[in-house]
PyMOL CGO cylinders between C-alpha atoms (Angstrom):
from pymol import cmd
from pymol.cgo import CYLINDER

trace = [
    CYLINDER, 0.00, 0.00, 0.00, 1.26, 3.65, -0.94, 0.3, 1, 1, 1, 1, 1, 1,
    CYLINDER, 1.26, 3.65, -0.94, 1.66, 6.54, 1.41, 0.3, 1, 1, 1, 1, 1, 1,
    CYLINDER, 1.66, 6.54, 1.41, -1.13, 8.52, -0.37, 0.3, 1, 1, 1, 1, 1, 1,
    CYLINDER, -1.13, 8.52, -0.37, -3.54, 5.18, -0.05, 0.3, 1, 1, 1, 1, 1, 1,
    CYLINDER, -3.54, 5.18, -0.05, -2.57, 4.59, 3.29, 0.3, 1, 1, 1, 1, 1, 1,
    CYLINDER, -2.57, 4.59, 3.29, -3.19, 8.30, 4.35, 0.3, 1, 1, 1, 1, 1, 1,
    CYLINDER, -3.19, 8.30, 4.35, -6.63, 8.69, 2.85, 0.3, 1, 1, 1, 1, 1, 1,
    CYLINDER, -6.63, 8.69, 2.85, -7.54, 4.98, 4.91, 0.3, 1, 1, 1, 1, 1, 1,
    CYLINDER, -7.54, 4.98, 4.91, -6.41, 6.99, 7.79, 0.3, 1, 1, 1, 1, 1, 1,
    CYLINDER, -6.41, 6.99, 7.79, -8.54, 10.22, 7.02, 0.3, 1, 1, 1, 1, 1, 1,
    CYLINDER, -8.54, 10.22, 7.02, -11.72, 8.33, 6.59, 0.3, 1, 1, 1, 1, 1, 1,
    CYLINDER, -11.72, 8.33, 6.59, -11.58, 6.36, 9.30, 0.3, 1, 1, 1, 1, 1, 1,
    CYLINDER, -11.58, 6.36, 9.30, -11.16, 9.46, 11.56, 0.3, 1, 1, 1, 1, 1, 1,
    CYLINDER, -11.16, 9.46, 11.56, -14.04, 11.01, 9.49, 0.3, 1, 1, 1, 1, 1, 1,
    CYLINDER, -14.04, 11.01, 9.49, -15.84, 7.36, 10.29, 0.3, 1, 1, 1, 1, 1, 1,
    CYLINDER, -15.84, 7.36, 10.29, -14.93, 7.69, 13.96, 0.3, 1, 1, 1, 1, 1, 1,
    CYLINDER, -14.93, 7.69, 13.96, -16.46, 11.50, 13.91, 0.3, 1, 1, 1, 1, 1, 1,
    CYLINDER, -16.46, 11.50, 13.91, -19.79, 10.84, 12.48, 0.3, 1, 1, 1, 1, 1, 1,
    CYLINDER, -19.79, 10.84, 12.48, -20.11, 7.77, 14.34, 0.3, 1, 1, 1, 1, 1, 1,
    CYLINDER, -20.11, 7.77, 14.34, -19.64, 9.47, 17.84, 0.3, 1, 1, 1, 1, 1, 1,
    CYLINDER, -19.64, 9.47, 17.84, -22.05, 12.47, 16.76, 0.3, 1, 1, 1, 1, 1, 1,
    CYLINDER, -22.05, 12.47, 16.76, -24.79, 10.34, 15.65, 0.3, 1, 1, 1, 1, 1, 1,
    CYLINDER, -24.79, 10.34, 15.65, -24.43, 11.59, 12.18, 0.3, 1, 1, 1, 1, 1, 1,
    CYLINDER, -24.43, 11.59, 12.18, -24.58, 10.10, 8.97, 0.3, 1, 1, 1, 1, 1, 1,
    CYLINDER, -24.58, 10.10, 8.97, -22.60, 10.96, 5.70, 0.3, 1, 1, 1, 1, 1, 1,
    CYLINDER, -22.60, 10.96, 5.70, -24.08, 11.36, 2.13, 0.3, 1, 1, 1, 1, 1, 1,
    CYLINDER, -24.08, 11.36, 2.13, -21.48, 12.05, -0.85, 0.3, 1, 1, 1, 1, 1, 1,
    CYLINDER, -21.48, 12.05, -0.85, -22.43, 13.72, -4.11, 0.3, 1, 1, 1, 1, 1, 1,
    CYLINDER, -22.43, 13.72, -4.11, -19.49, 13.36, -6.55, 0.3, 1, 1, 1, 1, 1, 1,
    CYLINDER, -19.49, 13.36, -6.55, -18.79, 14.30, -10.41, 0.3, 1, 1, 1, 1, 1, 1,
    CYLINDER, -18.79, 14.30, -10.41, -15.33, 14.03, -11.56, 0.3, 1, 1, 1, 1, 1, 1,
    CYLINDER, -15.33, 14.03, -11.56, -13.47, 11.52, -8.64, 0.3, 1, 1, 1, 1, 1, 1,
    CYLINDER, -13.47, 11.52, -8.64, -16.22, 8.81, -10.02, 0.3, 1, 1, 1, 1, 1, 1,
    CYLINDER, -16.22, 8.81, -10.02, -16.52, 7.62, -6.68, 0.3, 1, 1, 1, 1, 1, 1,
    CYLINDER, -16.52, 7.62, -6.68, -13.34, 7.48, -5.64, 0.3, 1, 1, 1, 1, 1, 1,
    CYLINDER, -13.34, 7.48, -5.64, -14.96, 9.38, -2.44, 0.3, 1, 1, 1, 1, 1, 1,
    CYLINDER, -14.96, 9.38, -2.44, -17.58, 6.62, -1.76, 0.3, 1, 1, 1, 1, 1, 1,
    CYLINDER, -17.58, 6.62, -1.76, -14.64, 4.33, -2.83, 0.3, 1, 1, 1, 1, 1, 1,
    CYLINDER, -14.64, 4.33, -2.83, -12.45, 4.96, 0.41, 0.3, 1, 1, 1, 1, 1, 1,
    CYLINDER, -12.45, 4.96, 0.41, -14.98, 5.72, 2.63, 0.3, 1, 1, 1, 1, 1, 1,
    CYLINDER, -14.98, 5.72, 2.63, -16.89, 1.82, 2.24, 0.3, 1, 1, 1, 1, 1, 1,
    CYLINDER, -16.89, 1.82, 2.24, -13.79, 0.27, 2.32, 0.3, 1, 1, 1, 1, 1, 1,
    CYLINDER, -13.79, 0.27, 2.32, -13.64, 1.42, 5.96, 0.3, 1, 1, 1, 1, 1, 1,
    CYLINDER, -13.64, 1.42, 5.96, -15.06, -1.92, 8.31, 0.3, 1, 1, 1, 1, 1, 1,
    CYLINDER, -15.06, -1.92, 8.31, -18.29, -0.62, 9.22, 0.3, 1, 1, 1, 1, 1, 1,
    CYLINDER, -18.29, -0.62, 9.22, -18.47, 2.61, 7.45, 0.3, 1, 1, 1, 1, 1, 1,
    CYLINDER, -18.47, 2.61, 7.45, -22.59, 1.60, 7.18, 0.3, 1, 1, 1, 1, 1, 1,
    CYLINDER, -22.59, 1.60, 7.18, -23.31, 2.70, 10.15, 0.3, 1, 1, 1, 1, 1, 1,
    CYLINDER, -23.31, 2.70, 10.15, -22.48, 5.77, 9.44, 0.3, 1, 1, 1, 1, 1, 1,
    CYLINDER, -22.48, 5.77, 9.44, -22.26, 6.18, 5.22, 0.3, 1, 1, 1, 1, 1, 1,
    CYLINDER, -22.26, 6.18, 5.22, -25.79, 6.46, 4.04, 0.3, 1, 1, 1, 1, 1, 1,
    CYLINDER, -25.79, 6.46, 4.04, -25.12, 6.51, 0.12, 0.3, 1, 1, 1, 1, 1, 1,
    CYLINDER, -25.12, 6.51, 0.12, -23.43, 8.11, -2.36, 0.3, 1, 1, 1, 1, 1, 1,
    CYLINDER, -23.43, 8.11, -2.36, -24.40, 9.92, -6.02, 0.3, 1, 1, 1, 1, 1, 1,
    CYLINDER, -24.40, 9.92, -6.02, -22.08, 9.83, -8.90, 0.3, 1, 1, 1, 1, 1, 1,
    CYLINDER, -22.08, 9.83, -8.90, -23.46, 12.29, -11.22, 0.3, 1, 1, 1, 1, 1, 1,
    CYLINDER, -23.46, 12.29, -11.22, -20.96, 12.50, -14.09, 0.3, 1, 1, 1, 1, 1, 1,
    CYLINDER, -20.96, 12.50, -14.09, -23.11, 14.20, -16.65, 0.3, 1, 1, 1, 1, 1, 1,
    CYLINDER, -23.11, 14.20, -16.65, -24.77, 17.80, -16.30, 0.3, 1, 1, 1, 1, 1, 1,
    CYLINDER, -24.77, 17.80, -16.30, -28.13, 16.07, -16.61, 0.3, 1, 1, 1, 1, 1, 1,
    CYLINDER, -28.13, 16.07, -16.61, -27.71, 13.63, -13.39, 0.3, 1, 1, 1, 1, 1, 1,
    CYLINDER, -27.71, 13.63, -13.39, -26.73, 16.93, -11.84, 0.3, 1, 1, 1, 1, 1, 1,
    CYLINDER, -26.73, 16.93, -11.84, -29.89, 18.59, -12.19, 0.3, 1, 1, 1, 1, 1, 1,
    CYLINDER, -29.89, 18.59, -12.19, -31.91, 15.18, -11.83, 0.3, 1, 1, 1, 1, 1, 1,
    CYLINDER, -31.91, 15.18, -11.83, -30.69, 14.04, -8.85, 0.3, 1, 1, 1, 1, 1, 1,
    CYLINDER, -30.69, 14.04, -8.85, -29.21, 16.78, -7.10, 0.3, 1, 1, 1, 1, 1, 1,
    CYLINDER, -29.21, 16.78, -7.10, -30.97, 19.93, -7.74, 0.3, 1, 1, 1, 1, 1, 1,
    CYLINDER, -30.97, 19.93, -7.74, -28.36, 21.46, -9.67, 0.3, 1, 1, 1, 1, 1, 1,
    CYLINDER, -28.36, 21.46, -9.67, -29.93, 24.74, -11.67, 0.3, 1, 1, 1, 1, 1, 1,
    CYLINDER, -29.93, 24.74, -11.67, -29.32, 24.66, -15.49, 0.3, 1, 1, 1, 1, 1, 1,
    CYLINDER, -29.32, 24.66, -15.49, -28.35, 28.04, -15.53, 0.3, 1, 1, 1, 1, 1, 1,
    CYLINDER, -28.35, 28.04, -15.53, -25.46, 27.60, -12.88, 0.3, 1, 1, 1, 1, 1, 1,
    CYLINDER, -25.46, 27.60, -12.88, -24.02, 24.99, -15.42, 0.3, 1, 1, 1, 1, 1, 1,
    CYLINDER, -24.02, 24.99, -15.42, -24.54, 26.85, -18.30, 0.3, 1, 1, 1, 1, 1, 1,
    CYLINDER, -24.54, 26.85, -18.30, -22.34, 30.06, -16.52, 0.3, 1, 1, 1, 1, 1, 1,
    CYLINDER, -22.34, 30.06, -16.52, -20.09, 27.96, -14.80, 0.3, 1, 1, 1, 1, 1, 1,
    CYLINDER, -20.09, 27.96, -14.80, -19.53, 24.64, -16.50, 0.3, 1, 1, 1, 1, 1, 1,
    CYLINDER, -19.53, 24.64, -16.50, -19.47, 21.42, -14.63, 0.3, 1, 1, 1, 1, 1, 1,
    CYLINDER, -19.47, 21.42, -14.63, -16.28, 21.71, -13.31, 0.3, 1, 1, 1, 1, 1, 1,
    CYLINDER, -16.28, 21.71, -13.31, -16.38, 24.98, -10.98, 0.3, 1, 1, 1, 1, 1, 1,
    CYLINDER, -16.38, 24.98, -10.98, -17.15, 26.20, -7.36, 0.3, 1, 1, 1, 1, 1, 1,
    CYLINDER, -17.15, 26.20, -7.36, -20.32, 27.24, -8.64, 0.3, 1, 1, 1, 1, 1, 1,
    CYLINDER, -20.32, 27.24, -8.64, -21.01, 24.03, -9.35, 0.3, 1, 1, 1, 1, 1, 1,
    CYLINDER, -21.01, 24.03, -9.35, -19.93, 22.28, -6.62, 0.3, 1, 1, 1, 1, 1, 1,
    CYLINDER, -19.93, 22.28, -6.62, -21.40, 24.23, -3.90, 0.3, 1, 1, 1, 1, 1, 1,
    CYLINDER, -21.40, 24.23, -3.90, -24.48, 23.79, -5.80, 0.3, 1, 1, 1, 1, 1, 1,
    CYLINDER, -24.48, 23.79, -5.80, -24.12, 19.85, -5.61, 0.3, 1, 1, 1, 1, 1, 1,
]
cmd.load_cgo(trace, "trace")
């Protein structure tokens, strides 16, 4: 296992540990990391208790389908922006 692997085990098990002690629950909505997010947070033993699910919405249309995600900010922005993502 590489450093960088190894390091983002370590982050989301903290992040696993947080939620977990605060009763909350994590949702991801992701575009251009295909998952990877999701990815490194299940592979965490017992991330489902506190991972509720994950989105991958690659294309501008699962954007505004599934996430709300106003035409108009995509059309001004593109998909890739901060515009974009704070709208996700």
């Amino acid at each position: 296992m590489d450093r960088q692997q190894s390091d983002l085990e370590e982050l989301a098990a903290r992040v696993g540990a947080l939620l977990l002690a605060n009763g909350q629950r994590l949702a991801t909505a992701e575009s251009c990391t295909g998952g990877w997010v999701g990815e490194c947070l299940t592979a965490i033993a017992g991330s489902s208790a506190w991972f509720d699910r994950g989105y991958i919405t690659y294309s501008n249309q699962a954007k505004v389908d599934l996430l709300g995600v106003e035409p108009a900010t995509l059309a001004a922005h593109g998909a890739v922006s901060e515009a974009t993502a704070a709208a996700m």
